[in-house]
N, C-alpha and C positions, 0 to 999 in steps of 0.2 A: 356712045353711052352704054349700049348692051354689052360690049367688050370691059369698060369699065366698072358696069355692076358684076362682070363676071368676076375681075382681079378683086376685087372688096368680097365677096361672097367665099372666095377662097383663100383673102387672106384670115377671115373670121374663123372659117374650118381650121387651116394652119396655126393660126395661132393660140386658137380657143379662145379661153374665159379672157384671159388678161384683154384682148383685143375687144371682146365685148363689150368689156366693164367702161373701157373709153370711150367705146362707142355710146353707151349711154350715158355718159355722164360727162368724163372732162372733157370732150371735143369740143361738148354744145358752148362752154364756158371761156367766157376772157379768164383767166384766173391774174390779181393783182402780185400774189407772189410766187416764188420758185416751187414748185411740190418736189416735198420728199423723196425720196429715190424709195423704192416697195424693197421689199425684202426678200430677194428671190429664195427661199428654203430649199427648193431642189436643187438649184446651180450650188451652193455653197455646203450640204449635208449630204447631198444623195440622196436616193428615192424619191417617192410622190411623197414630198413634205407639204404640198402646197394642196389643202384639201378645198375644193373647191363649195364654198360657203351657197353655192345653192344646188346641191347635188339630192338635195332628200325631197321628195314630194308635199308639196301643202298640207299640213295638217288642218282641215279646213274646220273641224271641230273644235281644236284647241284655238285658233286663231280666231274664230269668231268670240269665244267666252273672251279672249282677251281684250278685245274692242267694246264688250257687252253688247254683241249682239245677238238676240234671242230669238231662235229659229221657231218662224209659224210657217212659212211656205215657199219653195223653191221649185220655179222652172227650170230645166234642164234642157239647154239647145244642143243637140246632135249624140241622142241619149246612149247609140246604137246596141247596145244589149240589157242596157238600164241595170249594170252590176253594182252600180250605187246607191241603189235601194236600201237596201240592211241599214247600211251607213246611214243614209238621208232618216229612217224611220229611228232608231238607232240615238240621234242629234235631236228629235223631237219635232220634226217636222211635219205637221199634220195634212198638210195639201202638197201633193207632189206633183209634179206636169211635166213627162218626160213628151220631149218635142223630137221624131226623127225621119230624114228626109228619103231616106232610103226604103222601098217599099217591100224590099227583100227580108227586114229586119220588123217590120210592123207585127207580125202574127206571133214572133216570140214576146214583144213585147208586151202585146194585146191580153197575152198567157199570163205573163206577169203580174199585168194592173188586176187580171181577175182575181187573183189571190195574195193582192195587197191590199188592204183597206187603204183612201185617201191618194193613190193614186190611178194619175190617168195616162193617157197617151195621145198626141194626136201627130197628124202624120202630112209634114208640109216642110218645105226650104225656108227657113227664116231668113228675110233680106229685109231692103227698104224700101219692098213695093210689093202690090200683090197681084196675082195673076199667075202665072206658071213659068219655069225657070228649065232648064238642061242640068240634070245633074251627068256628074262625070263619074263614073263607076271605074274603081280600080284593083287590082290584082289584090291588095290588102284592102279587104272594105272599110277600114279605117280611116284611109286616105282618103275617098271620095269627096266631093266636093264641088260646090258651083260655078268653080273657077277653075281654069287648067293648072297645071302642073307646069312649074319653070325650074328651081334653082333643088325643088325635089328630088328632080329625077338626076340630077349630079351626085346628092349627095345618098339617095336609097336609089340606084339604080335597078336593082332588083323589081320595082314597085314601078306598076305602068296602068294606062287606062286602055280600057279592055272594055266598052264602051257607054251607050247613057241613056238616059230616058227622062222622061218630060214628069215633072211632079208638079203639086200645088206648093206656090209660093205665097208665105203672108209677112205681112210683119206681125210682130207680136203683138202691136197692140190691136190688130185686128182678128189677129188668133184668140183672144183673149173675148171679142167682142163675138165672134163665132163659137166660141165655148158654155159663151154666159158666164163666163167666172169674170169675178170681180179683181180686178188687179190688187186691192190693197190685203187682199190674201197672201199676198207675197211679199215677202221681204229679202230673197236672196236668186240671184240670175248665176247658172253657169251654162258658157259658150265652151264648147267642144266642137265649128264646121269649118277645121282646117281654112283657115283665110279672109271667112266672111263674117267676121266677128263685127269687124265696124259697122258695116251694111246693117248687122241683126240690132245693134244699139242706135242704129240711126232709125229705123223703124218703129222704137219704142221709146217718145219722148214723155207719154202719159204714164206708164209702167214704170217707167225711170225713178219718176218723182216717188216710190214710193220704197225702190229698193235702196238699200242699206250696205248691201255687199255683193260686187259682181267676181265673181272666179270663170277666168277665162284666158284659152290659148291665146301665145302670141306669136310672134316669129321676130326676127331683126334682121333678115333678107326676105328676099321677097320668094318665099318657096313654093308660092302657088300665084301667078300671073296678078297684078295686080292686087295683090292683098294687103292691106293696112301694116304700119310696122309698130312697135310697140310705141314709139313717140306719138304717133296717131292715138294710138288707144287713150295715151296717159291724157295729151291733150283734152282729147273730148270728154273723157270721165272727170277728169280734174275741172273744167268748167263746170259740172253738174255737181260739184262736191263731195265725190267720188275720188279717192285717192290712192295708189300703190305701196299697200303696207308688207309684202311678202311678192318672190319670184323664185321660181324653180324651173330649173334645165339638166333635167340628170341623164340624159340622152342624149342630147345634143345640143351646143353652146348658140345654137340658130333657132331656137326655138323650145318653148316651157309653155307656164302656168304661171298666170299673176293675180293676186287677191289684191283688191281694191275695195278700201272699206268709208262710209260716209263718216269718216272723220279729217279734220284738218292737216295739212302734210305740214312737217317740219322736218327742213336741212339743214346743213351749213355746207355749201359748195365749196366752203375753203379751208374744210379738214384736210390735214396733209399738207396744205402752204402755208397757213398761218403758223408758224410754231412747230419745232422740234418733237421727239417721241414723245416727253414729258407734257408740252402744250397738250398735244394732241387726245393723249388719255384724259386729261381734264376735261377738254370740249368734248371729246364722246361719252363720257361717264355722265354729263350735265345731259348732254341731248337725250341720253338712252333713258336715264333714272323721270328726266319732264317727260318724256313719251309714253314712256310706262306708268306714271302716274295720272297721265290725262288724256292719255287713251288716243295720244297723235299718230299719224302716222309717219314714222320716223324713214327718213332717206337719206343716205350719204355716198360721197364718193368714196373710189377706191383709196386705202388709204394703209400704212405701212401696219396697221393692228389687225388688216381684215385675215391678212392666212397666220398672220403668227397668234392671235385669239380664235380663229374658225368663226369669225362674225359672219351675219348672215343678213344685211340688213339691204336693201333694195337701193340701188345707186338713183339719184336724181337723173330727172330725163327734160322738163320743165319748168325752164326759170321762173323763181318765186320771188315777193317783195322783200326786200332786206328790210331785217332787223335790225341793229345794232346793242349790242350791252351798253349797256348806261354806266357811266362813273369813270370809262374809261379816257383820259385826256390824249387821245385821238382824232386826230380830223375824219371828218364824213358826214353823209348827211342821215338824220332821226329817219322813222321814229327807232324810238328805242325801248329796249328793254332793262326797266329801273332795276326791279328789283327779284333778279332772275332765280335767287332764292325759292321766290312764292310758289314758283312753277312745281318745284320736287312737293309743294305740299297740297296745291290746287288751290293755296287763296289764289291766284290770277293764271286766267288762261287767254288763251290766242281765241278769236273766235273765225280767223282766215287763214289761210294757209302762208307762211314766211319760211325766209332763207335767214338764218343766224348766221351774224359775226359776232368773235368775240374771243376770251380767253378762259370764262368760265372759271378761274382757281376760286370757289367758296371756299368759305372760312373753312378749316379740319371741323368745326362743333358743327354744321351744318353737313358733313359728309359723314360725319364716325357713324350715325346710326345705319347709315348703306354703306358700310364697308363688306358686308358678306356677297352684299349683290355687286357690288365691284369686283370684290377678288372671283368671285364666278363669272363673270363679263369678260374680266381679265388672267383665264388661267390660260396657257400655251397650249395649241392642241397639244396632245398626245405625244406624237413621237417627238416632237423640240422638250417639250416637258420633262419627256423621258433622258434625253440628250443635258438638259440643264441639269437636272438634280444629279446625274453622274456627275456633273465637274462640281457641286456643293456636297457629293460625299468623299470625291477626294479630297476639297477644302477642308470638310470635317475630319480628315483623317489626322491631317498635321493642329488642326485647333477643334476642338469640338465643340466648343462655344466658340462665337466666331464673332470678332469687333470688325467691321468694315468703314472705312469712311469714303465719302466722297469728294476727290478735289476737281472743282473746275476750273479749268484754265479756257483754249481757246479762244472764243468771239467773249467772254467775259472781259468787263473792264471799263462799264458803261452804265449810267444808268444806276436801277440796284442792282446789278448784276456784277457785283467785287470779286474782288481774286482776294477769298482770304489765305492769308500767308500761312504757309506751311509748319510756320511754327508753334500756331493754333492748335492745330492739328495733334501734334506731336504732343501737345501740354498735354490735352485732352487724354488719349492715349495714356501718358503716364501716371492720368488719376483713375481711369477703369480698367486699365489693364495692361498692370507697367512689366509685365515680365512677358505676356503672352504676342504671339507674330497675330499681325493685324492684315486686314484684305483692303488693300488701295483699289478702289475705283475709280476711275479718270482718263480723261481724254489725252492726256499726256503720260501716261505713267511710268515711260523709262526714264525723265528727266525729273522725277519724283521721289524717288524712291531711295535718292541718297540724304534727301531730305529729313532721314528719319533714320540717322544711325545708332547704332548699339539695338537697333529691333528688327525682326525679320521682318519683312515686308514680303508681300503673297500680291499677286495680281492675275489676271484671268491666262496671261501668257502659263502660270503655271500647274494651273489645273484644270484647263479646258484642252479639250480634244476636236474641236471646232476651228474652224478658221478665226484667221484675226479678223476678219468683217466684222463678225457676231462677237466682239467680246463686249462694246456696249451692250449688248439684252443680257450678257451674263452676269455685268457688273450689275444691273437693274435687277437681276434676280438673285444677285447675292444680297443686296443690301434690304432684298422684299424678304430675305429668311433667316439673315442674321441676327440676333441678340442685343446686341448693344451697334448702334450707329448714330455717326455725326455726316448730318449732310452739308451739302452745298446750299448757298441762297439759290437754287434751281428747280423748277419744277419737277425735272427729273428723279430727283433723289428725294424729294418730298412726299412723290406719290408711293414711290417705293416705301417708304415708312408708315404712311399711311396704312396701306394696303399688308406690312407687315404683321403678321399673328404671332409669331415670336418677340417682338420686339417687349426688352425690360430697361432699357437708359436709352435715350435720345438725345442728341445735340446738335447746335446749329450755331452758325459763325452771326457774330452782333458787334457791328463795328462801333459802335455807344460802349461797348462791355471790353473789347479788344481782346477776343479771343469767341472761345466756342462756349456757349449757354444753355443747360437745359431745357428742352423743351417737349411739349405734346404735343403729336400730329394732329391728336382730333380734338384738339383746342387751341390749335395756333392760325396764324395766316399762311400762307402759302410762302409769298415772299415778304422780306423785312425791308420796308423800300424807305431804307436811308437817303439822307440828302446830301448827296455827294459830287461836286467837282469833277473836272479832268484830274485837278491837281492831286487830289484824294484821291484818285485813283491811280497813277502814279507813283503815289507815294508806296500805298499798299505793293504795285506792281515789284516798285525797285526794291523794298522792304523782303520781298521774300525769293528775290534774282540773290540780293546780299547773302541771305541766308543759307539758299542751298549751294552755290557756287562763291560764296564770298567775294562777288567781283559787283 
């Protein structure tokens, strides 16, 4: 077993984040369908494209206003120089109670509290018993700790114990009863003692009851002999209503900082399998804009948007009761979710914590007023950004106003999901813009593009300096910055117009109309879910085989 927690311990160092993120998230999980393949940016651009979405430290100030929650008082387990004073006084916290086990470190602190109003100090091992403990003293006083050192000393070799001594052990709530301070003084816990964060929450189930938000070290090996791992944490804090809104590891992928706030968690474990890039922006745009508005705490897994948007949002670690969206004629079992609308506006909220299915496309008139917080949810980090708009200012060189459409071919053919005939297209075209070269976007586009003779036709092969991997994201961000476009019946190309700020005509193929029809993303449906046959689709199918090959 020891041999095999060593090969998992190192392959998490070797592989990093990516290996992490499975680790907490899709391992735990059945998933019902295929996930997405992720989008390696470095394998396919060069460089560190893949910025890693929790590399920046807790902003624990900002993140409480975002939950509303209003700092009166925080203890601080394993304070060791109490440099978070300013800060703590700063955020408004009127009672401060730095707790630290190390006795080497008490007399600067002692210094401190005397020329801080509102704080104190006291000087004990916080566990889940009281009495007296072994601390382990080590070369960086940072590291010490009541527990030995295991998967530590592989990965900071350097850092060793160098020996210990017997200190007072309490729990918190017994610290607290030794203080004469009244627990409801406080509304915020952070754990700082390398490993024995569980121990210190298992100790304080009356204290509990009254905080609001714990910030606290985790690990996801075991770096100190026996230490809780974050699934541990999330468990026990998530039964007390206590949930992981925010994670940070910008040191190292084995261990961070995670903020867990008493609000409800909402996920959907099957972002990335249910549904294509298009699907997928839907369901995160829904989940992010209801979290944001009702103050959840939002969790998802890895998913093909997190390095190409630089999302930062906390992968799931435990299974939640499924939700399901309402309306959709899918089998499975309730409850459901009617009218998932409400959610962006706070008539109807969750009052437990759930795992979403679903597909999420609201109406365009229910998304237009959050279009701004979209397209910032949805800009490409930096250097991909930087990479896109170079191949849309060469596009602009040969058009400067720039018509694109999208045709989808593929897994279309089913369903509402029609293959409108190319000739659509092309009509289209000759009423907005019958002389200028137009930008094809599509899954098939060399078998395309004779489809639309006497006009030039532009596709990502000719103005991208990327691989052909990435010419879908470039056709999604040509038609997010184009002028005039006609989509597909696909979510794909829907959001992209949506999310367009340029956009002056619109069109969309309507097999009622037989051809392509004006329309407005932020007053239309998503898709147009005609009632169609095999044979109708077929028809459409061989109707535009005729067209462009004449056979």
């Amino acid at each position: 077993m020891a041999d095999a927690n060593t090969e998992k311990a190192e392959s998490i160092i070797r592989k990093l984040r990516r290996r992490l993120y499975r680790a907490l998230g899709i391992k735990r999980h059945k998933w019902a369908y295929e996930r997405q393949p992720l989008v390696d940016l470095t394998r396919l651009l060069g460089g560190d494209f893949r910025r890693s979405p929790f590399e920046s430290p807790i902003d624990l100030r900002r993140d409480l206003a975002r939950y509303g929650i209003v700092a009166r008082g925080i203890i601080h387990v394993g304070a060791h120089r109490g440099t978070e004073v300013d800060l703590y006084r700063a955020m408004g916290f009127q009672d401060v109670l730095f707790v630290e086990a190390n006795p080497q470190l008490i007399p600067d602190l002692q210094a401190l509290a005397s020329r801080s109003p509102g704080v104190r100090i006291a000087h004990a091992a916080i566990t889940d018993h009281n009495g007296s403990v072994r601390l382990r003293l080590t070369s960086m006083d940072q590291s010490s700790s009541i527990l030995p050192l295991k998967y530590h000393r592989k990965i900071y070799p350097g850092i060793r114990e160098v020996g210990f001594t017997e200190v007072p052990a309490r729990t918190l709530d017994q610290l607290l009863v030794d203080l004469g301070l009244d627990s409801s003084r406080f509304n915020v816990l952070a754990l700082d003692i390398q490993g024995a964060e569980l121990q210190a929450l298992r100790g304080a189930p009356h204290l509990l009851r009254q905080i609001e938000a714990v910030l606290t070290e985790f690990s996801t090996v075991q770096l100190y002999e026996g230490c809780a791992l974050l699934p541990e944490l999330d468990t026990f804090l998530g039964g007390l209503g206590l949930n992981r809104c925010a994670q940070s590891h910008p040191w190292h992928p084995t261990w961070g900082d995670a903020l867990f706030v008493r609000r409800p968690a909402v996920s959907m474990t099957t972002l990335g399998s249910n549904g294509r890039f298009g699907n997928q922006l839907f369901q995160y745009a829904f989940l992010k804009l209801a979290c944001e508005a009702q103050r959840f705490a939002l969790q998802v897994p890895d998913w093909m948007g997190r390095d190409i948007f630089g999302l930062d949002d906390p992968p799931p670690v435990r299974p939640l009761p499924r939700v399901r969206q309402g309306g959709i004629d899918l089998e499975g079992p309730g409850p459901f979710l009617a009218h998932p609308e409400r959610w962006l506006t706070g008539e109807e909220a969750v009052e437990a914590d759930c795992d979403l299915w679903g597909y999420f496309q609201l109406h365009g008139a229910v998304l237009a007023s959050r279009r701004e917080a979209m397209n910032r949810m949805f800009e490409p980090v930096p250097a991909l950004a930087q990479r896109l708009n170079s191949c849309v200012a060469r596009l602009r060189s040969i058009c400067p106003s720039v018509t694109a459409i999208h045709v989808r071919r593929g897994d279309f053919g089913y369903g509402p999901f029609f293959r409108a005939p190319s000739s659509w297209y092309a009509k289209w075209l000759d009423t907005v813009a019958p002389v200028s070269p137009a930008y094809l976007a599509s899954d098939e586009p060399s078998s395309l593009c004779d489809s639309f003779k006497g006009r030039r036709i532009i596709t990502a092969r000719d103005v991208s300096d990327m691989p052909a991997e990435l010419d879908w994201l470039l056709d999604f961000h040509v038609l997010r910055q184009a002028e005039q476009v006609a989509i597909s019946n696909s979510s794909f190309s829907f959001m992209a117009a949506l999310l367009n700020q340029n956009l002056r005509k619109a069109g969309r193929p309507c097999v009622k109309s037989n051809g392509i029809i004006d329309f407005d993303p932020c007053n239309a449906p998503v898709l147009l879910r005609a009632e169609m046959d095999s044979h109708q689709h077929a028809s459409l199918t061989a109707l535009d085989a005729f067209e462009r090959d004449g056979s």
